[in-house]
One Martini backbone bead per residue (centre of mass of N, CA, C, O) as a GRO file, in nm:
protein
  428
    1UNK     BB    1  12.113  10.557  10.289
    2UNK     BB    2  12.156  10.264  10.104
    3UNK     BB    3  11.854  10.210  10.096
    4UNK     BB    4  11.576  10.325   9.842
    5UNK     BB    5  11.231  10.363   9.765
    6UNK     BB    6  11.045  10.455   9.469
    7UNK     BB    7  10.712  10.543   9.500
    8UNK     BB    8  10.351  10.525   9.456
    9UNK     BB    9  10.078  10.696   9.653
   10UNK     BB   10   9.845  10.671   9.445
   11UNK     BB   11   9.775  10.554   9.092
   12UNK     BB   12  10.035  10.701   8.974
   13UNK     BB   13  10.168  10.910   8.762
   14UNK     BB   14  10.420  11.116   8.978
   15UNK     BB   15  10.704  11.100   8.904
   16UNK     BB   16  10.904  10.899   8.950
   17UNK     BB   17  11.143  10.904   8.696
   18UNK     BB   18  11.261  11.195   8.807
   19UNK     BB   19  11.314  11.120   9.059
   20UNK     BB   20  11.492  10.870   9.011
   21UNK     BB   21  11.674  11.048   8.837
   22UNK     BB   22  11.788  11.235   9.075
   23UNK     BB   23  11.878  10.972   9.280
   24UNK     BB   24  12.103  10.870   9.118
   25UNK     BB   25  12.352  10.992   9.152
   26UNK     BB   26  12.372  10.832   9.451
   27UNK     BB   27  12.392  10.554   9.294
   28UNK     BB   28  12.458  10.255   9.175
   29UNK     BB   29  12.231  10.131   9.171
   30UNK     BB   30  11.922  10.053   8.987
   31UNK     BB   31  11.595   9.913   9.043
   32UNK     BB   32  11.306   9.700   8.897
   33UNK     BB   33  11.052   9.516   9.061
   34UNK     BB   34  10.771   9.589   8.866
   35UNK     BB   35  10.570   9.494   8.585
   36UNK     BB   36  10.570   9.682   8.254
   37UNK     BB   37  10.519   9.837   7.979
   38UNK     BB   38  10.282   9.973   8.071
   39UNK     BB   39  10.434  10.172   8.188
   40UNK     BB   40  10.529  10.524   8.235
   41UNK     BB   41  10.829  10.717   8.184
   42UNK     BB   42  10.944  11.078   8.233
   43UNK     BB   43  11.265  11.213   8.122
   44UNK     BB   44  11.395  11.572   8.151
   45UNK     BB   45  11.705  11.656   7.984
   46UNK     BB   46  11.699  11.967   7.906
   47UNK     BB   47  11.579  11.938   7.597
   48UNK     BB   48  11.525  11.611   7.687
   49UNK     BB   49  11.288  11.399   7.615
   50UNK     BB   50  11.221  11.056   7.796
   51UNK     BB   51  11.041  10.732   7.705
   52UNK     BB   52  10.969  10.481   7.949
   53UNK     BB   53  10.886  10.101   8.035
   54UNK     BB   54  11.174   9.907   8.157
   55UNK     BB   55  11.375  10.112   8.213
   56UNK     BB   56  11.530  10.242   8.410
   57UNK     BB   57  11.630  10.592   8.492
   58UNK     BB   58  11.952  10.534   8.533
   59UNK     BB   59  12.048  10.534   8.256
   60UNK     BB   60  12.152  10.840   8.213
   61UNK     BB   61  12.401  10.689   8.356
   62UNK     BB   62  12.712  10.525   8.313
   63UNK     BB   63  12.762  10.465   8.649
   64UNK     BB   64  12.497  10.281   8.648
   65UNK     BB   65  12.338   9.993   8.759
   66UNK     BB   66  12.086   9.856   8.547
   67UNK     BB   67  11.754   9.662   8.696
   68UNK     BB   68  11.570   9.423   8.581
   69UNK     BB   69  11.448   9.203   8.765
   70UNK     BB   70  11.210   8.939   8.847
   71UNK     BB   71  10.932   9.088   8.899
   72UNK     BB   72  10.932   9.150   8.576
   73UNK     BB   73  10.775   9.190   8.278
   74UNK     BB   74  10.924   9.099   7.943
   75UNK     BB   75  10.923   9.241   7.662
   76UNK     BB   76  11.143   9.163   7.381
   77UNK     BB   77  11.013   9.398   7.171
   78UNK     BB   78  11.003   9.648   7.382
   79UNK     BB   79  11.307   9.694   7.477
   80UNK     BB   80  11.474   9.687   7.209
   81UNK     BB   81  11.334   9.939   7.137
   82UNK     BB   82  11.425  10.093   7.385
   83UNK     BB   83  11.698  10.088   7.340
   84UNK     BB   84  11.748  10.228   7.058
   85UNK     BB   85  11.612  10.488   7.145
   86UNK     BB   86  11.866  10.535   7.285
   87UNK     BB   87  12.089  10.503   7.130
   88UNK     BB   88  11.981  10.722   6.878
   89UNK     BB   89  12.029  10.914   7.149
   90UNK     BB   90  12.343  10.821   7.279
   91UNK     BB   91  12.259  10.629   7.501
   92UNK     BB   92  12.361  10.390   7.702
   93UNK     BB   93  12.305  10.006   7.768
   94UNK     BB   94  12.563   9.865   7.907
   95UNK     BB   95  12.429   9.882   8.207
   96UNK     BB   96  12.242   9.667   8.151
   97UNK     BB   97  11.996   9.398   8.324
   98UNK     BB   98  11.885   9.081   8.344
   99UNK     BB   99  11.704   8.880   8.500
  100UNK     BB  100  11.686   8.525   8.516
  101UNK     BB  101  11.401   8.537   8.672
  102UNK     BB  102  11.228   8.656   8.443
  103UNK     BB  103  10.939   8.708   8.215
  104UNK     BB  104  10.771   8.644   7.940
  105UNK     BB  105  10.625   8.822   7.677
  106UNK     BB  106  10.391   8.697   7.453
  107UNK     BB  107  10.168   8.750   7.190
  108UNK     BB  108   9.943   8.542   7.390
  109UNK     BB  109   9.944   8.766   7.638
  110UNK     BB  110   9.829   8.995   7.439
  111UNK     BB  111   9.569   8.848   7.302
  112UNK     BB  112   9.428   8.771   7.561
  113UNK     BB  113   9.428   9.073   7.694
  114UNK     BB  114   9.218   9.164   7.471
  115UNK     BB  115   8.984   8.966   7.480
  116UNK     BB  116   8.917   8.991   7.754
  117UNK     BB  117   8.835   9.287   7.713
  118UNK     BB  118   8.628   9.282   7.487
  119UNK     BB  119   8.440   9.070   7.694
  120UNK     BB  120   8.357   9.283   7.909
  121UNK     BB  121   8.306   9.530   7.789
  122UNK     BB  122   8.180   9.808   8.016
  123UNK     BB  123   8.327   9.587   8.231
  124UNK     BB  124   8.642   9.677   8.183
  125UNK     BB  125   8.927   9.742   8.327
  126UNK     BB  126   9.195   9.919   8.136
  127UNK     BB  127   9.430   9.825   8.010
  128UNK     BB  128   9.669   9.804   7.779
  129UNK     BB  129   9.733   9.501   7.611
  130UNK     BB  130  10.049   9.405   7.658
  131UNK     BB  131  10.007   9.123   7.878
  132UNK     BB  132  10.029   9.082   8.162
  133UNK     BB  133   9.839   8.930   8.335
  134UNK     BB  134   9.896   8.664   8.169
  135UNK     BB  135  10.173   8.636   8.264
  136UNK     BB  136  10.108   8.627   8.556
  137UNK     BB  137   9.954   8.365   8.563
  138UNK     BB  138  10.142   8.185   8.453
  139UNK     BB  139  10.355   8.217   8.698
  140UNK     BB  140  10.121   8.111   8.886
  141UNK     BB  141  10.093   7.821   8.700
  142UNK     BB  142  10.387   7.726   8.608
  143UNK     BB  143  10.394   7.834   8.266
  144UNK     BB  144  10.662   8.007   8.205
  145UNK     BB  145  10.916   8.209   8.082
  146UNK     BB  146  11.254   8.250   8.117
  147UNK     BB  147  11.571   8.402   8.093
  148UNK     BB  148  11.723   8.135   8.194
  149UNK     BB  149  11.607   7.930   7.975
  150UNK     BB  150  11.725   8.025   7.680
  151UNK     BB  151  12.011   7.857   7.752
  152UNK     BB  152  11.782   7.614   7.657
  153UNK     BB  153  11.693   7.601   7.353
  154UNK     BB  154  11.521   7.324   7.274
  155UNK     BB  155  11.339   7.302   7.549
  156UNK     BB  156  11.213   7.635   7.530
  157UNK     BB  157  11.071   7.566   7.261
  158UNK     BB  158  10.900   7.323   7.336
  159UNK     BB  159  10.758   7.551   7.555
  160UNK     BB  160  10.657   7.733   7.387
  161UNK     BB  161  10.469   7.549   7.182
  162UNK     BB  162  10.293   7.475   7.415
  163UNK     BB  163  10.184   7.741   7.466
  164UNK     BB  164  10.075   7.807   7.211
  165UNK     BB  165   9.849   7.590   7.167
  166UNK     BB  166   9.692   7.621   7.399
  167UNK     BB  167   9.600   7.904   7.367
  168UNK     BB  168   9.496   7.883   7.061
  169UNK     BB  169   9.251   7.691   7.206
  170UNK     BB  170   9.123   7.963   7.351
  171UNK     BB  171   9.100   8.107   7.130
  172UNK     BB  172   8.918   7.975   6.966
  173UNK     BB  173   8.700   7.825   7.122
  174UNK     BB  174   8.620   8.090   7.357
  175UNK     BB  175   8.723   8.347   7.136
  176UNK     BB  176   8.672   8.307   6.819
  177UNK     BB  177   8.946   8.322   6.682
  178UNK     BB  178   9.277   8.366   6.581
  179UNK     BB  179   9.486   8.197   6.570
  180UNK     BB  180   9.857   8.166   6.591
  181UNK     BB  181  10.198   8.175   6.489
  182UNK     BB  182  10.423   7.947   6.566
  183UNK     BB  183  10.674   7.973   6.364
  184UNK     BB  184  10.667   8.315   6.400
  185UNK     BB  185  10.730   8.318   6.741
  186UNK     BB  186  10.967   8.164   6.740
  187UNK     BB  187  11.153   8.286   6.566
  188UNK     BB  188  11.095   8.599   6.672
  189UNK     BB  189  11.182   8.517   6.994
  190UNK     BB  190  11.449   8.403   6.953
  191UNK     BB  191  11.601   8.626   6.853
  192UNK     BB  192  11.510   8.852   7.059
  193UNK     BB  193  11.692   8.646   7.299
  194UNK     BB  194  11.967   8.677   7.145
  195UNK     BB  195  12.023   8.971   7.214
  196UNK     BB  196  11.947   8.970   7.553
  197UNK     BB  197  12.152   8.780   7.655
  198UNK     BB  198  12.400   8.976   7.752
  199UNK     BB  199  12.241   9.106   8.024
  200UNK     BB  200  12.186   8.817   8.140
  201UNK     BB  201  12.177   8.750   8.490
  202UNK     BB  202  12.223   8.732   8.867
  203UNK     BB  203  12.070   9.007   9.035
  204UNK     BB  204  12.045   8.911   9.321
  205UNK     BB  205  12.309   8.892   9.384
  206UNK     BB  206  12.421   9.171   9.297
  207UNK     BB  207  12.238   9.326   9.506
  208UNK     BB  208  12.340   9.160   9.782
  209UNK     BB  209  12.651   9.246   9.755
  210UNK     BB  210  12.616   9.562   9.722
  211UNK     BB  211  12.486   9.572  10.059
  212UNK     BB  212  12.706   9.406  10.193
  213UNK     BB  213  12.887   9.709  10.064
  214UNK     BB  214  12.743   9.944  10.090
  215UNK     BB  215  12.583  10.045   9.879
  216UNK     BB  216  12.371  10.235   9.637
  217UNK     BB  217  11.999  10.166   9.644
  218UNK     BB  218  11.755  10.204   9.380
  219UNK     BB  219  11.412  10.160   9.385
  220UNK     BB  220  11.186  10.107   9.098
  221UNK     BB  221  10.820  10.208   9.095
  222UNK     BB  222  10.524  10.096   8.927
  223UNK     BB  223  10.283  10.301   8.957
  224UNK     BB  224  10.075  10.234   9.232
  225UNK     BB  225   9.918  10.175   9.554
  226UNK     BB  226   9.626  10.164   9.386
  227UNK     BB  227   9.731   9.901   9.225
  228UNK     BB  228   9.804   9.696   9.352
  229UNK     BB  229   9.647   9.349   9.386
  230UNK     BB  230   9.595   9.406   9.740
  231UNK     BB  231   9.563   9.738   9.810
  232UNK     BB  232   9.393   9.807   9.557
  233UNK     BB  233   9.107   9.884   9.345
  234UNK     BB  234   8.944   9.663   9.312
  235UNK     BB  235   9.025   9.534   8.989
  236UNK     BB  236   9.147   9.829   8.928
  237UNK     BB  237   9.476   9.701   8.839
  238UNK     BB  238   9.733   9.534   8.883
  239UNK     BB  239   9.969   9.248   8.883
  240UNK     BB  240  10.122   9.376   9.120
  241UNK     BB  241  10.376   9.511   9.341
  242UNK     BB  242  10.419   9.857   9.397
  243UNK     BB  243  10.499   9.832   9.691
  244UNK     BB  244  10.737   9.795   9.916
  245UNK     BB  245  10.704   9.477   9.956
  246UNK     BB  246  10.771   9.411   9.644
  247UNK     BB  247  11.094   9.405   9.663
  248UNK     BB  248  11.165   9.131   9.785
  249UNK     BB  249  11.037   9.005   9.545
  250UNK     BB  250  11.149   9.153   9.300
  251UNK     BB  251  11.480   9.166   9.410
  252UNK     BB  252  11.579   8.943   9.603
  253UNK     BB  253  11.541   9.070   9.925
  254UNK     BB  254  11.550   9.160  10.208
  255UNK     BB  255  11.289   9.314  10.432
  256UNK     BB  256  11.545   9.453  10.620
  257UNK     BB  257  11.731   9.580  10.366
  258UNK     BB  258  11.504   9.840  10.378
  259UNK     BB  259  11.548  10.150  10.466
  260UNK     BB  260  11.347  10.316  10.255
  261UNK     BB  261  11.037  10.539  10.149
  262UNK     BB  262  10.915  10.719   9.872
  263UNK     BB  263  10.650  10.917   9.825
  264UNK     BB  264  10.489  10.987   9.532
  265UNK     BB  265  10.290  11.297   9.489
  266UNK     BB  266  10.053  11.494   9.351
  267UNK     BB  267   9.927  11.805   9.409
  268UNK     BB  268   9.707  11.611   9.301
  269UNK     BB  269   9.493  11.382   9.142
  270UNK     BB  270   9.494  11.064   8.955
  271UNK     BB  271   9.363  10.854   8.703
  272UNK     BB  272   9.324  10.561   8.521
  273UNK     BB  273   9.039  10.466   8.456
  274UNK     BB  274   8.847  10.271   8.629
  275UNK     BB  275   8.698  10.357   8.910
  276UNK     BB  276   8.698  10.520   9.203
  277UNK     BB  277   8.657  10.896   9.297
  278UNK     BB  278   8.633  11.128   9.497
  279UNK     BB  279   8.783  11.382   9.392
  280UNK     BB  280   8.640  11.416   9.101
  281UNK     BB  281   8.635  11.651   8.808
  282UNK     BB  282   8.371  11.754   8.629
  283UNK     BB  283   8.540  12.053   8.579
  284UNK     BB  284   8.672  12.305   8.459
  285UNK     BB  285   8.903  12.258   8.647
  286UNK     BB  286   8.995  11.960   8.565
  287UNK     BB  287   9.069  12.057   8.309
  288UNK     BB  288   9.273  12.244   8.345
  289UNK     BB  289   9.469  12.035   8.500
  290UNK     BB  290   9.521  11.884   8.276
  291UNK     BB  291   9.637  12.085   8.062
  292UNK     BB  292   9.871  12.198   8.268
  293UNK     BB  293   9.963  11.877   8.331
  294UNK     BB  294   9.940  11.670   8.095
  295UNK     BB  295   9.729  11.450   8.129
  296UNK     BB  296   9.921  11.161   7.975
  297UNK     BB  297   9.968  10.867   7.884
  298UNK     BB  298  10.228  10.738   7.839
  299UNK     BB  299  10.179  10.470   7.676
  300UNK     BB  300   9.858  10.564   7.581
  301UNK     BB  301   9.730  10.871   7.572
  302UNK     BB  302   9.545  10.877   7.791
  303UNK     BB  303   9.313  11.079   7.957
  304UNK     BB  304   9.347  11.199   8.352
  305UNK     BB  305   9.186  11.204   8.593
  306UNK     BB  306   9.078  11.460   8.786
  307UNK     BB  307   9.171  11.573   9.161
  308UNK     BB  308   9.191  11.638   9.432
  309UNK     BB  309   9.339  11.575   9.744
  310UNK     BB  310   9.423  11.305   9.907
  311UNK     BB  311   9.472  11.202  10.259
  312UNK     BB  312   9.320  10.906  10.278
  313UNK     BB  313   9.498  10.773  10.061
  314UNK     BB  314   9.775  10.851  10.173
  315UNK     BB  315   9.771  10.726  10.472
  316UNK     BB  316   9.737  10.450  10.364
  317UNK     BB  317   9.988  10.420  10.182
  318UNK     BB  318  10.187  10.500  10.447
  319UNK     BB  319  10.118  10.229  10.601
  320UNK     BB  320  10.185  10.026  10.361
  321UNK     BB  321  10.479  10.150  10.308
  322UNK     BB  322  10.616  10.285  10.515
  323UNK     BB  323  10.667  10.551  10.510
  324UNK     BB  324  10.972  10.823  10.519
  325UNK     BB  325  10.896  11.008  10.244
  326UNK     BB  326  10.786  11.302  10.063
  327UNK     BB  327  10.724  11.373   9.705
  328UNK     BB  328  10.594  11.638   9.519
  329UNK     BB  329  10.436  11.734   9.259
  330UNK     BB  330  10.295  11.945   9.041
  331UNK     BB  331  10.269  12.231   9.172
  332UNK     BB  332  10.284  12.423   8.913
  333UNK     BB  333   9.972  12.353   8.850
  334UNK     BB  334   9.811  12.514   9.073
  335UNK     BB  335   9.928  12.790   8.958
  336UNK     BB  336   9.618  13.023   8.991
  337UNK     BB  337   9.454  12.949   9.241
  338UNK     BB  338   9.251  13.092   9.450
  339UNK     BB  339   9.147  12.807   9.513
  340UNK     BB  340   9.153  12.493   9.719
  341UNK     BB  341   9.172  12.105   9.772
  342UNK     BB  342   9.101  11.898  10.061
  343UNK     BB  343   9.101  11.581  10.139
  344UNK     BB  344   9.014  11.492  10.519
  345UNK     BB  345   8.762  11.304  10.444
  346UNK     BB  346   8.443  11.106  10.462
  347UNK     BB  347   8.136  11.030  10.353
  348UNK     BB  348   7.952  10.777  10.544
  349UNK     BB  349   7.620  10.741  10.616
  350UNK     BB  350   7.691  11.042  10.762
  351UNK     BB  351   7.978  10.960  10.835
  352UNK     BB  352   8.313  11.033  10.942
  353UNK     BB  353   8.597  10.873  10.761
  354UNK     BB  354   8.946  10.770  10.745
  355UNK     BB  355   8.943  10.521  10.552
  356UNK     BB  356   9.039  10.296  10.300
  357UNK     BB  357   8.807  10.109  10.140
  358UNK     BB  358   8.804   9.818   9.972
  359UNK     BB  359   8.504   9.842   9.868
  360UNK     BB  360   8.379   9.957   9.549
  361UNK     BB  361   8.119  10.011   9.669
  362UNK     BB  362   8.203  10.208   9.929
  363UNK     BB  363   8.371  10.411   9.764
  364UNK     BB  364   8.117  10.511   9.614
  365UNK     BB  365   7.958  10.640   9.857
  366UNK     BB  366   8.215  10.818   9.908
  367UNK     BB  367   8.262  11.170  10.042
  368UNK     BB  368   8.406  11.429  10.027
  369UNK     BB  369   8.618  11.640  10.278
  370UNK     BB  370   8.694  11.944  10.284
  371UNK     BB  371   8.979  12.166  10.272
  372UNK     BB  372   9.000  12.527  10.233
  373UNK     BB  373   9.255  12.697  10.050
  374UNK     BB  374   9.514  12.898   9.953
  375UNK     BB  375   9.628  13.019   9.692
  376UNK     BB  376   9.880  13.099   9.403
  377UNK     BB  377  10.042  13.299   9.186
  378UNK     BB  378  10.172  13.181   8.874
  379UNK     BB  379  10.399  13.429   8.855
  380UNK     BB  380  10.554  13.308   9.175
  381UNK     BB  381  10.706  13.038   9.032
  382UNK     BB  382  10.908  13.175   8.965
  383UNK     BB  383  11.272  13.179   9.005
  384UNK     BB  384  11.254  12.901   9.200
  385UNK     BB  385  11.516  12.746   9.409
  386UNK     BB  386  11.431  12.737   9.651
  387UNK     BB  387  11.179  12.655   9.962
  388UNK     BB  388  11.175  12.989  10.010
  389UNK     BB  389  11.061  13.078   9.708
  390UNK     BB  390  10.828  13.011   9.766
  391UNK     BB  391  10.510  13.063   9.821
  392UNK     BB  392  10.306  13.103  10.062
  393UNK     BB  393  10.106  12.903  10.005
  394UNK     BB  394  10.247  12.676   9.924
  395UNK     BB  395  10.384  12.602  10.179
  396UNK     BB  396  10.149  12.541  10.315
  397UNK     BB  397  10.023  12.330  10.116
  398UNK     BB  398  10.246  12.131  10.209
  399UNK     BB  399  10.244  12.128  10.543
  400UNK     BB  400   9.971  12.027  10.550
  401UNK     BB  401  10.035  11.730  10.399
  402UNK     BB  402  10.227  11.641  10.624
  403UNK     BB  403  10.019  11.647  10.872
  404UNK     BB  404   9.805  11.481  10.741
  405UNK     BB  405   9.999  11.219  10.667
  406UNK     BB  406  10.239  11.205  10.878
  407UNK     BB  407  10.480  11.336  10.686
  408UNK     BB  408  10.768  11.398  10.515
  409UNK     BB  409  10.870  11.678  10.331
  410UNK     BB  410  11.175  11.657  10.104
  411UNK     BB  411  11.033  11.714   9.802
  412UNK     BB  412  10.980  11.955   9.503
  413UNK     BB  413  10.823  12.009   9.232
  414UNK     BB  414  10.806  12.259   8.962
  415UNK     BB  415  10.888  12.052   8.718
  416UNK     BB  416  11.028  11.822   8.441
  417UNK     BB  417  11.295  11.851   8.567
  418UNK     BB  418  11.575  11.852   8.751
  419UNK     BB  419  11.603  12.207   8.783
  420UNK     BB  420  11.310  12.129   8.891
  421UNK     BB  421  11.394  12.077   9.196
  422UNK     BB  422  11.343  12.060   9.615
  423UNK     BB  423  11.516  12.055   9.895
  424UNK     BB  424  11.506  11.995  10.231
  425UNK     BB  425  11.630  11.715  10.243
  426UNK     BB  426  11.742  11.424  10.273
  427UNK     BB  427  11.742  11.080  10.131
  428UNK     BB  428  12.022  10.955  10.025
   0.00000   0.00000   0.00000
């Protein structure tokens, strides 16, 4: 399979980044396709952990072009920062490239998405306040700036500084702030877009010549599938297409060119921010889930809602992503618990339904349906290398959720690291 993405089935948070730096070693190219630094991926080798939020997973690969899309928003001053974490840890960042048709993100589309959380009171999104969505307004309201823009420097300055005071109009006069300062973000990110320049290349052009020399191509989503901007739990979502869908708009390829989809799956569920959560476990068990996994925010350090695995919200996934193949995380998460819950049904007005409601309104009101299964101890997980080595009852709850979502599982993870990883066939 030369094309194959990479993205979660959930609402985030999946290990993604664990994964395609996992699957990246037999990739030429590692692509990002949407999102913004709002994400974060934390990627474990040997006793090194690190944590990124907008270069692909692959830089890790010396002989990998990692691209950063067209789809993706990009603060040019966190970026810069991200290169930099790497270089002062040894990792190169020559091998990167960023999508010459990429828009940037600028102080006022964080100062933006501040006040907008701010004036939302208790009904706020949870955004990060990153900027993402007031960029992403930008893009489709036709006045965002790109960084093909960059290389007329005069042109730019002048669409800067036009936007620089709309916006300031919008902080001053409706959110009664204090508007910013012109003259210090043209100076402070002509500077940073001139760092950045070298980069920058027609990553399209790149990506589909790859394509039709067939070399190996892995396509690499943030957040997960329902936060969709059109499938996820409107509006507590991001602002962009993270299902499978998203990468022919944001890697610039035919949607016929991707040969499959990866769905990343943990095996319970997890959520950051508000809105509805039907297998959210608001006791003792949730909180061990949390502590156990560690569940807290790459980007924000906020803790993650926690929940039984839901197969309801899975199927939905799978359907809208055509998953091809799925990899399970954070397994070794439940070792130790004498019994599990998985939901395979909703309970609404009485009536058990399948099917993953639009209307947060409607999800709100259902019920989850569980089957309980019997757990494996925790001292079971311990130094299995094959996925014969796991626990009996660890596969039997694996294939379970196989039958359930009526996809196949591929890989399962026992942990952060490269080497807990269980292949069971091969998917690149």
């Amino acid at each position: 399979m030369s094309t194959l993405v990479v993205l979660g089935a959930q609402w985030g948070d999946e290990g993604k980044g664990k994964i395609t730096d996992y699957l990246a070693e037999k990739a030429d190219l590692v692509v990002r396709y949407q999102g913004g630094d709002n994400a974060g991926h934390t990627v474990e080798i040997g006793d090194n952990k690190y944590k990124l939020h907008l270069i692909p997973s692959g830089i890790f690969y010396n002989d990998k072009t990692c691209i950063i899309g067209n789809g993706v928003v990009v603060n040019p001053k966190s970026l810069l920062k991200e290169i930099k974490y790497l270089n002062d840890r040894g990792i190169s960042t020559d091998n990167l490239k960023i999508s010459d048709r990429a828009h940037i993100i600028f102080p006022y589309h964080v100062k933006l998405d501040q006040l907008q959380e701010e004036r939302k009171g208790n009904k706020k999104i949870g955004t990060t306040n990153k900027g993402i969505g007031p960029c992403y307004r930008d893009k489709v309201d036709r006045v965002g700036l790109r960084f093909c823009d960059i290389f007329y420097k005069d042109s730019f300055e002048e669409k800067l500084r036009k936007n620089i005071r709309e916006k300031n109009e919008i902080i001053e006069k409706l959110y009664g702030a204090e508007k910013l300062n012109e003259d210090q973000i043209v100076e402070e990110y002509m500077e940073y877009l001139d760092q950045l320049k070298e980069y920058v290349i027609d990553t399209t052009k790149l990506i589909n010549e790859a394509i039709k020399e067939d070399k190996k191509v892995l396509f690499e989503g943030a957040q997960g599938t329902l936060l969709d901007i059109d499938f996820g739990t409107y509006p507590y979502l991001t602002s962009s297409h993270p299902t499978s869908s998203g990468v022919a708009i944001g890697a610039g390829i035919s949607p016929f060119a991707l040969k499959g989809a990866v769905g990343v799956v943990k095996a319970y569920t997890t959520r950051v921010g508000k809105g509805p959560f039907p297998t959210e476990l608001f006791d003792e068990i949730g909180n061990e889930i949390r502590e156990k996994g560690h569940e807290y925010g790459t980007t924000t350090g906020r803790p993650r809602r926690c929940g039984w695995l839901d197969t309801v919200m899975l199927k939905y996934s799978a359907t809208i992503n055509g998953l091809t193949s799925l990899v399970i995380t954070k397994l070794d998460t439940l070792a130790g618990f004498e019994k599990l819950k998985i939901c395979t049904g909703y309970e609404l007005d009485g009536e058990i339904i399948q099917h993953f409601p639009a209307s947060l309104e409607t999800l709100a009101k259902c019920k989850p349906v569980y089957e309980e299964v019997d757990g494996w101890a925790e001292e079971d997980m311990e130094n299995v290398n094959s996925y014969d080595d796991l626990p009996e009852n660890a596969k039997k709850y694996v294939q379970r959720i196989e039958e359930l979502v009526d996809v196949k599982v591929s890989m399962v993870s026992i942990g952060p690291k490269r080497s807990e990883t269980i292949m069971r066939n091969e998917i690149f």
